[in-house]
Backbone bond lengths (Angstrom), bond angles and torsions (degrees), N, CA, C in turn:
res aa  C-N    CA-C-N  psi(-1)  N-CA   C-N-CA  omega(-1)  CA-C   N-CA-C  phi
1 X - - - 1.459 - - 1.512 109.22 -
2 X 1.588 107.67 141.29 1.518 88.64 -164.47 1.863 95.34 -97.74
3 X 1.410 97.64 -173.84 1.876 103.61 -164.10 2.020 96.68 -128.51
4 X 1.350 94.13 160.65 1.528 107.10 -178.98 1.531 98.71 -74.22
5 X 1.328 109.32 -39.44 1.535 107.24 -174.37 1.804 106.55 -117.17
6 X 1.101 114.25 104.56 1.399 110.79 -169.71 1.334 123.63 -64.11
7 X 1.171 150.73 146.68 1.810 147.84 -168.53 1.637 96.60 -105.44
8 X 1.373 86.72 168.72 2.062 103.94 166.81 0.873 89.75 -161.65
9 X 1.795 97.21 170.61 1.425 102.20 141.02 1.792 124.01 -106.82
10 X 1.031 120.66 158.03 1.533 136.06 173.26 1.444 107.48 -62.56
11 X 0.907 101.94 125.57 1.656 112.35 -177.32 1.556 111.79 -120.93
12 X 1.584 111.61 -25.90 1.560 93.62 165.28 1.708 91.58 176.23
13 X 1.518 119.57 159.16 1.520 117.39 -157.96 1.555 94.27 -127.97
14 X 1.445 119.53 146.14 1.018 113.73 -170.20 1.898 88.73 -138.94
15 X 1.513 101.23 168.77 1.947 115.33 -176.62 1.647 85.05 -132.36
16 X 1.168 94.81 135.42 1.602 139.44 177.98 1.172 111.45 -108.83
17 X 1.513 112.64 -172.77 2.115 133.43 165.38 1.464 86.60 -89.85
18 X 1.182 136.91 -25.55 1.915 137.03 -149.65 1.492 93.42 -120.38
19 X 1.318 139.76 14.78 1.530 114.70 167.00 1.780 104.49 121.36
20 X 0.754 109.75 -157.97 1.345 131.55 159.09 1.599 127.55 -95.82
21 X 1.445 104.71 140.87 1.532 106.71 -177.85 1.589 106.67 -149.74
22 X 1.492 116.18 156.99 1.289 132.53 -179.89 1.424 116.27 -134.67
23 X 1.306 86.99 138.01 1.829 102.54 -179.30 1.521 89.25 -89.99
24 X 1.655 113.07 122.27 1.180 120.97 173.35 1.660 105.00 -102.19
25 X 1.295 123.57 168.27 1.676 131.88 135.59 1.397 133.64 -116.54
26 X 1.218 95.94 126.10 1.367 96.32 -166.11 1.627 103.79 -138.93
27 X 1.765 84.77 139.81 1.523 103.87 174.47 1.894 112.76 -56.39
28 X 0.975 102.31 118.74 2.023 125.75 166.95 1.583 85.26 -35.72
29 X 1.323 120.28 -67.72 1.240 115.21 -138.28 2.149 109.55 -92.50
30 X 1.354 91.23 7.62 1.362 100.62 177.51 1.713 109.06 -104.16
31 X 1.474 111.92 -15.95 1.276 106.40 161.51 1.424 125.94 -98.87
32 X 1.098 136.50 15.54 1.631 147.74 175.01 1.528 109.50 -144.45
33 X 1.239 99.34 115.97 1.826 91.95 155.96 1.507 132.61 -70.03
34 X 1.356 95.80 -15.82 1.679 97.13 175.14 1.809 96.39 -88.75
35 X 0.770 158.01 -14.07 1.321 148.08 -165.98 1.628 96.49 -99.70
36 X 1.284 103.29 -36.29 1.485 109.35 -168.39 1.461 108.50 -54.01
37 X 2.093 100.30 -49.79 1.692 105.58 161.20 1.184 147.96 -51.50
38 X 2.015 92.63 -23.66 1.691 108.61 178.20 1.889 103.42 90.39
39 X 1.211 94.73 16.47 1.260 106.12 -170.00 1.929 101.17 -119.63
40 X 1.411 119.19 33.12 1.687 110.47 -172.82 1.131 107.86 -91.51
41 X 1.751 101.63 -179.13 1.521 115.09 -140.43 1.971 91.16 -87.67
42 X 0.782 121.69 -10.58 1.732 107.93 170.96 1.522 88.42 128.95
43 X 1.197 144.76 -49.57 1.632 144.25 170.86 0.789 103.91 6.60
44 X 1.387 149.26 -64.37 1.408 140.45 -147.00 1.376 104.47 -110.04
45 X 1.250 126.78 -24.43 1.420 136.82 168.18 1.538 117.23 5.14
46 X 1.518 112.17 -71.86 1.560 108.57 149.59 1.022 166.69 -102.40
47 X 1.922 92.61 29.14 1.544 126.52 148.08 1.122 125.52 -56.78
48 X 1.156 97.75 175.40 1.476 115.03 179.96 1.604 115.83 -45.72
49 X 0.920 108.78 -110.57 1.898 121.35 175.36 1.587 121.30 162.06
50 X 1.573 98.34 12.96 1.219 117.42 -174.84 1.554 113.52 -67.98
51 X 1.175 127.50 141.15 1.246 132.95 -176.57 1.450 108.92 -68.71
52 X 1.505 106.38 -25.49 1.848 109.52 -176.46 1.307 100.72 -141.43
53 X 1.588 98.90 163.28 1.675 104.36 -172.47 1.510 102.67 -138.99
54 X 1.237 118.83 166.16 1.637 112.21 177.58 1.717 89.32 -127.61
55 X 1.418 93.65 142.78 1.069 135.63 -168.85 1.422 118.47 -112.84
56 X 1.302 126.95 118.19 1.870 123.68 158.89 1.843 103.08 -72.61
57 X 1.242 105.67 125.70 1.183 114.53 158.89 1.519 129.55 -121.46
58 X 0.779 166.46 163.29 1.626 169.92 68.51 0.951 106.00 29.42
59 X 1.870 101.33 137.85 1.457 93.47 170.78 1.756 102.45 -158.50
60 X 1.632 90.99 112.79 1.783 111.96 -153.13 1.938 92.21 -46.63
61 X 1.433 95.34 173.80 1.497 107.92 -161.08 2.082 83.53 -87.64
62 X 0.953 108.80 136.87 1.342 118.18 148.22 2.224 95.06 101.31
63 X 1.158 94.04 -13.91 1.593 79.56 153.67 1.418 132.33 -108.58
64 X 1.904 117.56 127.59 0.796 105.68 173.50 1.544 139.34 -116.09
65 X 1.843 102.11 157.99 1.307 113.31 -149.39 1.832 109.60 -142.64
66 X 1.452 121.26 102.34 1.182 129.80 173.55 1.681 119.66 -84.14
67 X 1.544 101.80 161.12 1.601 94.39 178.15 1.649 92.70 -69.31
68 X 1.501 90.78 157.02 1.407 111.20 175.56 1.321 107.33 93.07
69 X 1.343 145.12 -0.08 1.214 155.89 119.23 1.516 143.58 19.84
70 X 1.153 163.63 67.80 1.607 136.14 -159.50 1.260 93.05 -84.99
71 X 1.331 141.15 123.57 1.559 150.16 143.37 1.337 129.48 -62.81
72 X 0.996 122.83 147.50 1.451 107.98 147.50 1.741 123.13 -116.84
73 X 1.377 106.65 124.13 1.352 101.79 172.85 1.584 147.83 -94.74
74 X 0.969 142.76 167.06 1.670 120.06 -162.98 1.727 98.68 -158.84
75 X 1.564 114.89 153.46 1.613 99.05 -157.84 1.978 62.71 -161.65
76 X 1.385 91.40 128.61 1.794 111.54 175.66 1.056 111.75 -74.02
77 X 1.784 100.78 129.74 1.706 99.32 -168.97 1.328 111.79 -65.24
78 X 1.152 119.83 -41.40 1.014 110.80 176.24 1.857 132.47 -51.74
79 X 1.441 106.59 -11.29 1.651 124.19 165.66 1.783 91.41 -68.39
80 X 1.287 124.55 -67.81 1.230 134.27 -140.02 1.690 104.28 -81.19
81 X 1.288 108.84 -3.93 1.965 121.88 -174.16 2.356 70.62 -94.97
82 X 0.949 116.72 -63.32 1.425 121.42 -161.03 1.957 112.17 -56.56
83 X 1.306 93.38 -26.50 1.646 101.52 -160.70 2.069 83.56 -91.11
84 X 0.922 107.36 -30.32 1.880 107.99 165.11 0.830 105.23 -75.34
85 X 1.366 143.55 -50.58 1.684 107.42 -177.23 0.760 121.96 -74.41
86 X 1.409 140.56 -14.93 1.499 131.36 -179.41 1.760 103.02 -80.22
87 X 1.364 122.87 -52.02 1.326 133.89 171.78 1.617 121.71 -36.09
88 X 1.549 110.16 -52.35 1.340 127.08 -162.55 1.785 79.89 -97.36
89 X 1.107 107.13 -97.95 1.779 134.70 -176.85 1.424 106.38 -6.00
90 X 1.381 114.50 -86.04 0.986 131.99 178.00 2.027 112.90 -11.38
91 X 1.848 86.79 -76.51 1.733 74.48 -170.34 1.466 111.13 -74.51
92 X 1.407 135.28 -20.09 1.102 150.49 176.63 2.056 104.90 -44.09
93 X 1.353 100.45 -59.80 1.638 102.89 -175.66 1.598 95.34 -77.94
94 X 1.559 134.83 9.56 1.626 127.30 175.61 1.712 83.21 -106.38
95 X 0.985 142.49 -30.57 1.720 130.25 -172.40 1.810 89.32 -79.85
96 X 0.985 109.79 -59.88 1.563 112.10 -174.74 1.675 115.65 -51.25
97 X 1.184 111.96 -34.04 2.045 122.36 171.20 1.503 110.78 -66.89
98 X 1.264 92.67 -57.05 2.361 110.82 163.77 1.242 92.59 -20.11
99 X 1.453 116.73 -110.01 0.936 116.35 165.27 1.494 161.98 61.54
100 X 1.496 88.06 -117.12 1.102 129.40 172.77 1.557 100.00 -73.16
101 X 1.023 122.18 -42.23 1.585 123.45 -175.73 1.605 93.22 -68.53
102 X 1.585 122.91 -61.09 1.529 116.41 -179.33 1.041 125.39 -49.22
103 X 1.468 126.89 -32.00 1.650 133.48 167.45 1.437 115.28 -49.12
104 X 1.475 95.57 -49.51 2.309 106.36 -158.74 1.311 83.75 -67.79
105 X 1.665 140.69 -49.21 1.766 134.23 -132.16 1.927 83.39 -108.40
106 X 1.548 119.90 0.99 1.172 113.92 170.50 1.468 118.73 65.20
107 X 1.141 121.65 27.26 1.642 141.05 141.25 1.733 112.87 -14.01
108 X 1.171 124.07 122.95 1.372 110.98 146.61 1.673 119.73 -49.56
109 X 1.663 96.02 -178.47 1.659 92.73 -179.12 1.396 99.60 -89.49
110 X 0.854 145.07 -44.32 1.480 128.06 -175.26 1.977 95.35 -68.17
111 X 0.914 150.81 -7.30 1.268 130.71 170.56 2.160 102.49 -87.07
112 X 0.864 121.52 -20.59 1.478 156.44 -172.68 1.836 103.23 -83.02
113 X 1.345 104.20 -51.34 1.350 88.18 171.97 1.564 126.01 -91.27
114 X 1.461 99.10 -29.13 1.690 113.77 174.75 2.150 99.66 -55.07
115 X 1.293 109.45 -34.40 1.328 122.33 177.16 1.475 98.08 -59.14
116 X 0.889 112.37 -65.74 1.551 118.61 -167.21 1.493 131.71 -56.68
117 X 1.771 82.78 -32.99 1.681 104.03 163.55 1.914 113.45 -70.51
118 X 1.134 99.51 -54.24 1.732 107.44 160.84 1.166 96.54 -32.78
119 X 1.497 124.34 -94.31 1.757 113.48 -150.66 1.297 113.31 -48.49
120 X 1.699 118.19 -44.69 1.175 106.97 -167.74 1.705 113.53 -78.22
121 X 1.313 124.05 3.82 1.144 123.01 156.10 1.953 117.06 -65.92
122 X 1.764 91.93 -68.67 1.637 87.67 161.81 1.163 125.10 -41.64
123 X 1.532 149.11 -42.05 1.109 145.81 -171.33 1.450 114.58 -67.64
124 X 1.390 120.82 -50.84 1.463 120.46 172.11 1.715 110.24 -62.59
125 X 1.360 114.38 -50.81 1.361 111.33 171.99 1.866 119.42 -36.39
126 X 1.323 99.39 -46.70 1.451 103.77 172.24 1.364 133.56 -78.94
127 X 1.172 103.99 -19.67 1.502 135.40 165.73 1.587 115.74 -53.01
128 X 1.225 109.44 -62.20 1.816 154.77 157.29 1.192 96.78 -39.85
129 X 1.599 137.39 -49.28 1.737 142.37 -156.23 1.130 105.06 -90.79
130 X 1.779 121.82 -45.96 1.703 146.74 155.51 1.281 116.98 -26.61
131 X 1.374 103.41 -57.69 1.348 119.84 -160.75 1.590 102.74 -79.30
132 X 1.118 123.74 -19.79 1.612 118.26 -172.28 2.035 112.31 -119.07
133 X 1.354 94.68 21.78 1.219 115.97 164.80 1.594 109.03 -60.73
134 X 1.108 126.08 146.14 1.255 136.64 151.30 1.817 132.81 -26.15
135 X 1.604 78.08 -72.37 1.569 103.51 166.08 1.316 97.92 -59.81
136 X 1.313 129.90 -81.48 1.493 113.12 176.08 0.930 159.05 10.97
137 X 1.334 92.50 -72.82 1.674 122.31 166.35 1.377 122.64 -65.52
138 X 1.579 107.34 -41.53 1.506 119.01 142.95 1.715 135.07 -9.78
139 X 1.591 83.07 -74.88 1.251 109.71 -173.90 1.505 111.97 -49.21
140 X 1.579 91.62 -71.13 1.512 127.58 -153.63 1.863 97.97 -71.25
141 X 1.106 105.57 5.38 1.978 107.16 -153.12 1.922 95.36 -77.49
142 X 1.222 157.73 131.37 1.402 167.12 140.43 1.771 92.18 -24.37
143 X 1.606 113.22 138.85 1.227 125.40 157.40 1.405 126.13 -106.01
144 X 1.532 129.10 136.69 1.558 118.16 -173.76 1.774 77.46 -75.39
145 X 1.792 94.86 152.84 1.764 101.73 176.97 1.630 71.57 -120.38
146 X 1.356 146.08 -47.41 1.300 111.79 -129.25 1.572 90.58 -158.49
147 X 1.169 114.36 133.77 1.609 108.90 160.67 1.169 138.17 -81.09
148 X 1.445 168.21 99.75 1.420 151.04 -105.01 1.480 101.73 -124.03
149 X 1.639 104.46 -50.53 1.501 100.19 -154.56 1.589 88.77 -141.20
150 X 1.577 133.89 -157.70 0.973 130.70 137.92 1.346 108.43 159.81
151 X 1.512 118.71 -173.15 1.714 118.19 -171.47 2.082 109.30 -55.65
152 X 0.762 104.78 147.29 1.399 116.14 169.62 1.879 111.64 -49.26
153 X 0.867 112.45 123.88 1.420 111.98 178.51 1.390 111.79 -65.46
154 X 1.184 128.05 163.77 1.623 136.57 -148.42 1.146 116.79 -105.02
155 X 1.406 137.45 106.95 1.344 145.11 -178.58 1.633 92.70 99.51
């Protein structure tokens, strides 16, 4: 069943210029309910097929969190309304410009769709260029909110 706030586990913690971060794993099917059904939106389509994925997450100053860990992570919807439009949007309004450019200069339809295939190639390409931005990555990066479980404390 999938969750509002998805879990992992911590697999190993790393120090940055930006803080602390953790390579999590996490079950596919604990972060989507449609994937969970086997029923998802195409995202992973030319991924892997792995049931789990590891993840860089954040990990705010003053909570602490070792490998071996269960987390919980959380990523602002409002990031994830933003990380779709560029993903979905993006090449979608480059098939729709195609197009639209083959219509105005009066293209047949097969010159119109080969157009259309163009933009929506450019569009994911740029999409793809967006997405591996700095800022981006920033943005778009998963935060640990909460620690669940984890190794026994020492002594």
């Amino acid at each position: 069943m999938a969750q509002d706030t998805p879990r992992g586990q911590v697999l190993s913690i790393q120090s940055g210029s930006h803080g602390q971060s953790a390579l999590v794993k996490v079950s596919v099917e604990s972060v989507c309910p449609r994937c969970a059904e086997g029923r998802g939106c195409g995202a992973g389509l030319f991924g892997a097929s792995e049931r789990t994925r590891r993840v860089e997450a954040g990990i705010p100053a003053g909570l602490d969190v070792r490998a071996g860990d269960t987390v919980s992570l959380r990523l602002d919807p409002d990031n994830v309304l933003a990380a779709a439009v560029i993903v979905y949007g993006w090449p979608l309004a480059g098939a729709a410009a195609g197009a639209l450019v083959a219509f105005v200069v009066g293209a047949g339809d097969t010159a119109a769709a080969l157009s259309a295939l163009g933009g929506l190639a450019a569009g994911g390409f740029l999409a793809r260029a967006r997405l591996k931005t700095r800022r981006c990555l920033e943005r778009f990066t998963p935060v640990v909110v909460a620690r669940e479980t984890g190794v026994p404390e020492p002594g």
